[in-house]
N, CA, C and O of each residue as an XYZ file, in Angstrom:
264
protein
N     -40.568      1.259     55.117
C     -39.180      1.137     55.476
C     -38.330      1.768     54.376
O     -38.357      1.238     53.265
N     -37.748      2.609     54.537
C     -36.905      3.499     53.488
C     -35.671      2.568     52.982
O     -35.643      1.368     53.253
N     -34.907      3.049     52.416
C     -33.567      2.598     51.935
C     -32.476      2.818     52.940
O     -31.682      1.905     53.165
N     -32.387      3.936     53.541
C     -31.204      4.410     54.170
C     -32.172      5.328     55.491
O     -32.771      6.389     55.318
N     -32.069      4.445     56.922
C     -32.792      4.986     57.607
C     -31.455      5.021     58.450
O     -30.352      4.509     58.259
N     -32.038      5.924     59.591
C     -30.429      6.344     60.747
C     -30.138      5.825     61.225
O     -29.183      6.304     61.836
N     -30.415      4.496     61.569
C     -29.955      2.928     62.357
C     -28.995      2.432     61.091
O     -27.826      2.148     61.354
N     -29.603      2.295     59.347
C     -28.686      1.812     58.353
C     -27.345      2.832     58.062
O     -26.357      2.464     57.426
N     -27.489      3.968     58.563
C     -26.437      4.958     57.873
C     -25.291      4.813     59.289
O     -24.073      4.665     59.188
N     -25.991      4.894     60.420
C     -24.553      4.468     61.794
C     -24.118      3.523     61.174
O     -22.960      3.475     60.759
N     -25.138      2.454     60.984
C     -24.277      1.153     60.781
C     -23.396      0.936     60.124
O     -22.602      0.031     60.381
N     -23.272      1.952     58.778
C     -22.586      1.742     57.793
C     -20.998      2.604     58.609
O     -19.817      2.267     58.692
N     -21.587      3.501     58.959
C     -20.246      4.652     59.505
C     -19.543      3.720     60.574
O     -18.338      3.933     60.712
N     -20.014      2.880     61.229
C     -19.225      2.253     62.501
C     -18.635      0.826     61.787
O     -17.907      0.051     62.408
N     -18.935      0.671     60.807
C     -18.332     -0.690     59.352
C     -17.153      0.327     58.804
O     -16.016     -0.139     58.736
N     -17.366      1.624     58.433
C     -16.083      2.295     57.911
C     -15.334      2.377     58.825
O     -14.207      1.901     58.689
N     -15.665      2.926     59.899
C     -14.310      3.144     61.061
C     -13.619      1.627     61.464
O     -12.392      1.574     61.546
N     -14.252      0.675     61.656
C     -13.986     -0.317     62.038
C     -12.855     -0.704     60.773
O     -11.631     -0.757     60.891
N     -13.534     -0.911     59.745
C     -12.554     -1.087     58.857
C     -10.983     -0.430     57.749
O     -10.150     -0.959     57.014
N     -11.255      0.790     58.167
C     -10.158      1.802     57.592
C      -9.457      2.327     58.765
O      -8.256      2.142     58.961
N     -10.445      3.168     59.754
C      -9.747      3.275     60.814
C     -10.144      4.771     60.741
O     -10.737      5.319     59.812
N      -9.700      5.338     61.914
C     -10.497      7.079     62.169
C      -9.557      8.148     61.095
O      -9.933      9.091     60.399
N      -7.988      7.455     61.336
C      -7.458      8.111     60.856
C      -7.314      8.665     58.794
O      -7.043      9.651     58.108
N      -7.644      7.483     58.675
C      -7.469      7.130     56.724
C      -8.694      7.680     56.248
O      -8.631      8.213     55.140
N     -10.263      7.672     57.078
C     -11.390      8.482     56.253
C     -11.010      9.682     56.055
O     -10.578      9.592     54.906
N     -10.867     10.736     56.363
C     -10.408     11.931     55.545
C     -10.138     11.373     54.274
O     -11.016     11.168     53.437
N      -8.758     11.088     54.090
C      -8.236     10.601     52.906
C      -8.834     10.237     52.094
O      -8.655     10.774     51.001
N      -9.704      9.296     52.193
C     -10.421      8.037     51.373
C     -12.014      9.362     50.628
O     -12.584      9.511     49.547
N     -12.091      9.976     51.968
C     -13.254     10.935     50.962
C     -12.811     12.123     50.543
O     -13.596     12.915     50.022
N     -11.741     12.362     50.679
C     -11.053     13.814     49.806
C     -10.856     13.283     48.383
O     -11.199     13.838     47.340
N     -10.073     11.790     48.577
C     -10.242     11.444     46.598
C     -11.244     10.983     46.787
O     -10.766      9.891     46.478
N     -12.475     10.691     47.065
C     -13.709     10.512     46.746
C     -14.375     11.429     45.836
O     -14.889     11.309     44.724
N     -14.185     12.491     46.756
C     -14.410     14.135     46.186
C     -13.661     14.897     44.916
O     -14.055     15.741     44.111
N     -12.250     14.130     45.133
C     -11.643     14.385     44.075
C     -12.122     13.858     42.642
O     -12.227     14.442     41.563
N     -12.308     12.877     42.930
C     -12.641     11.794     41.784
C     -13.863     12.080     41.166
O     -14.023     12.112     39.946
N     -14.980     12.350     42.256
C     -16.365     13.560     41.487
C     -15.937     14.141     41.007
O     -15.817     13.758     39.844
N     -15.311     15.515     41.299
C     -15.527     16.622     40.768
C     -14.368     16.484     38.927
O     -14.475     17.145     37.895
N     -13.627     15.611     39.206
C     -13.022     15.321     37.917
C     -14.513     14.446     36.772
O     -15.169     14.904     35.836
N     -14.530     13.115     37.438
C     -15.672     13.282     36.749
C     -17.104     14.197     35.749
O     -17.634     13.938     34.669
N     -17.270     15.076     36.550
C     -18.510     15.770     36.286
C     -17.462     16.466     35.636
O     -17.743     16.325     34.446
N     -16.374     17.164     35.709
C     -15.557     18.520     34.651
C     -15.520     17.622     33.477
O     -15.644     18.278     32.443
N     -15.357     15.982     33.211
C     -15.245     15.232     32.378
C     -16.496     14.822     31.690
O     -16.491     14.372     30.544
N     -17.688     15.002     32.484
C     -18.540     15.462     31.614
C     -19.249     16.644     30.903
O     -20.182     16.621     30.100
N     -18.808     17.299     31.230
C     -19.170     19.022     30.908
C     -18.355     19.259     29.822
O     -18.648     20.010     28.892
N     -17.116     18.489     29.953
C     -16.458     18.481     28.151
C     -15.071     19.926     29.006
O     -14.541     20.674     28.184
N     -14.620     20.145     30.756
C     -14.205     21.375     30.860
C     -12.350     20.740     30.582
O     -12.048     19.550     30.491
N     -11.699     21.520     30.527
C     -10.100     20.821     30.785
C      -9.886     20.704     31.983
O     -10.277     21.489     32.846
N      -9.192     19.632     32.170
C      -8.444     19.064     33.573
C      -7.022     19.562     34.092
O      -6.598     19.473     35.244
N      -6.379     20.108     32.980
C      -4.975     20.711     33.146
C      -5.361     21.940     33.848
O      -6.215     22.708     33.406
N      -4.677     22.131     35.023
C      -4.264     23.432     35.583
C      -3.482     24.604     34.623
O      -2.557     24.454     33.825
N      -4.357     26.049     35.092
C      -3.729     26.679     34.629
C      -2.617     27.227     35.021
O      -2.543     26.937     36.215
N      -1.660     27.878     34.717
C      -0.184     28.185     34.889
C      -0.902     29.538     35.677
O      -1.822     30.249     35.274
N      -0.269     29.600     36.713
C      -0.838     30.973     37.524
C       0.506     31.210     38.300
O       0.558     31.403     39.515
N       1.585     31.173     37.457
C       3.062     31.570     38.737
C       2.944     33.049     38.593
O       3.416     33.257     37.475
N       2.598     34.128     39.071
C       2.611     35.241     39.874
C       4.568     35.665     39.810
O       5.088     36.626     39.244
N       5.103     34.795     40.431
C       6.577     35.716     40.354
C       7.667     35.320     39.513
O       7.841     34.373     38.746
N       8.663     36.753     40.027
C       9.367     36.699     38.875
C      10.107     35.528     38.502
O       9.509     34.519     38.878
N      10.692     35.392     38.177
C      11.855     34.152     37.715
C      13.256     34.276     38.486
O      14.003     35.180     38.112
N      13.652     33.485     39.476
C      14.636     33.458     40.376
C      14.550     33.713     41.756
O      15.419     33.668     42.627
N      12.834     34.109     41.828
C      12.485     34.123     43.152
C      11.406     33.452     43.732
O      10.395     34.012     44.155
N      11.582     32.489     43.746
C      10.716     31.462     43.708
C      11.350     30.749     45.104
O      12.450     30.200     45.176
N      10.329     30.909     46.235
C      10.291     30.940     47.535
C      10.951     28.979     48.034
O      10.290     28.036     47.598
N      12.079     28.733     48.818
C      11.614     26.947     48.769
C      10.578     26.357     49.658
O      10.123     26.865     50.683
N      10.258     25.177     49.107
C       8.732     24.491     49.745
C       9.332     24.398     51.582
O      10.479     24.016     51.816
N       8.399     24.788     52.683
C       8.380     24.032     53.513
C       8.250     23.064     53.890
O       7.507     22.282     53.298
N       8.962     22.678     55.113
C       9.062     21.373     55.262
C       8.792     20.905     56.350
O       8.871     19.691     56.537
């Protein structure tokens, strides 16, 4: 009997939907994902600050959609 067989892994997925809801998983595993990949850059010793990559000039700076 394994750890995680395909009867234990539905079960678990129909416990998430039930409990968060269809709409909020995205969410919940994008910072999941987020939260790895910060992690592991936090162990590799890489920086977390974004680099400055503004491309244009100064005064033309497009406004955000909305």
């Amino acid at each position: 009997m394994g750890l995680l067989e395909p009867q234990h892994i539905l079960l678990i997925v129909i416990a998430l939907l039930l409990f968060f809801g269809g709409k909020k998983i995205p969410e919940l595993m994008r910072g999941l994902g987020k939260g790895m990949k910060e992690f592991k850059d936090a162990q590799n010793g890489e920086s977390s600050a974004p680099a400055n990559t503004n491309t244009t000039a100064p005064g033309t700076e497009e406004k955000p959609r909305v």
